[in-house]
C-alpha positions as CSV (number, residue, x, y, z in Angstrom):
1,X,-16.1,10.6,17.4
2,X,-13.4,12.0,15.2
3,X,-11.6,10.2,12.5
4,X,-7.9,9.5,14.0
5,X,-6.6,8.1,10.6
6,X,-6.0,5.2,8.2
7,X,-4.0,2.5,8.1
8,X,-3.0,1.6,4.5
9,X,-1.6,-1.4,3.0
10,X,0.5,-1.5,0.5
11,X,3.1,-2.7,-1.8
12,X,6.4,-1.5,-1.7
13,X,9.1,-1.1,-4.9
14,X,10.9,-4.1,-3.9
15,X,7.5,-6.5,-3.4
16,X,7.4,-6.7,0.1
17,X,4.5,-5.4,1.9
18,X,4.0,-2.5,4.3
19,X,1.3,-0.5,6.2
20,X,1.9,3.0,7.5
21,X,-0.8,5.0,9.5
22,X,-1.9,8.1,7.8
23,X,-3.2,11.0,9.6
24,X,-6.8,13.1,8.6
25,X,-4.7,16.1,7.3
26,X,-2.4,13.5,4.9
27,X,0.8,13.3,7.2
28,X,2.5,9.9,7.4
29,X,2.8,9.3,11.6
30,X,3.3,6.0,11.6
31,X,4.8,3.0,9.5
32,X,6.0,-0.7,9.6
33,X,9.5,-0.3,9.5
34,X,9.8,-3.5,8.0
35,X,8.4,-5.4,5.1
36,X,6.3,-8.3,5.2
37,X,6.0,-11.4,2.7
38,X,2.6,-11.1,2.5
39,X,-0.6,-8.4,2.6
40,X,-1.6,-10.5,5.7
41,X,1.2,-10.2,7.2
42,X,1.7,-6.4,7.2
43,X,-2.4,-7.0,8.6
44,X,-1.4,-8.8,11.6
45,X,1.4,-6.0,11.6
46,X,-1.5,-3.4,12.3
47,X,-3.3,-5.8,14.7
48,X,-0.5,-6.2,16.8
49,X,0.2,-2.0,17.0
50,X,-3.6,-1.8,18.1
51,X,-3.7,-4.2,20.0
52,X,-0.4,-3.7,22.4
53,X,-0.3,-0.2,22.4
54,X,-3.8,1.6,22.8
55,X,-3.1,3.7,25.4
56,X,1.0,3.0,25.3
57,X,3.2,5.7,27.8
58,X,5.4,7.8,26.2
59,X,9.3,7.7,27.7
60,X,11.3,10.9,26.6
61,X,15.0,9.4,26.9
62,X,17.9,11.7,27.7
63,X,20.1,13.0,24.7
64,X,23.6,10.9,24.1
């Protein structure tokens, strides 16, 4: 099995922290979108996206 990415953890400039999923070839395809108080936080954060959406649909919505 092939490596599908990392998660990273991290601290952002304004203290908060985040996690965004990087990709083998360096390319950011996924991220919080939020900050979180603490690095345990932004944890559960990444628990919660593997957990509810392993094998999610994709809906293509109409243009506005």
């Amino acid at each position: 099995m092939t490596n599908s990415g990392t998660f990273e953890v991290y601290r952002d400039s304004a203290g908060e922290w985040r996690w965004r999923l990087v990709a083998t070839n360096g390319n950011i395809i996924a991220d919080s979108g939020e900050g979180y108080n603490s690095k345990q936080g932004a944890k559960r954060g990444i628990d919660s996206v593997r957990r509810n959406a392993p094998d999610a649909d994709v809906e293509v919505l109409p243009d506005s």
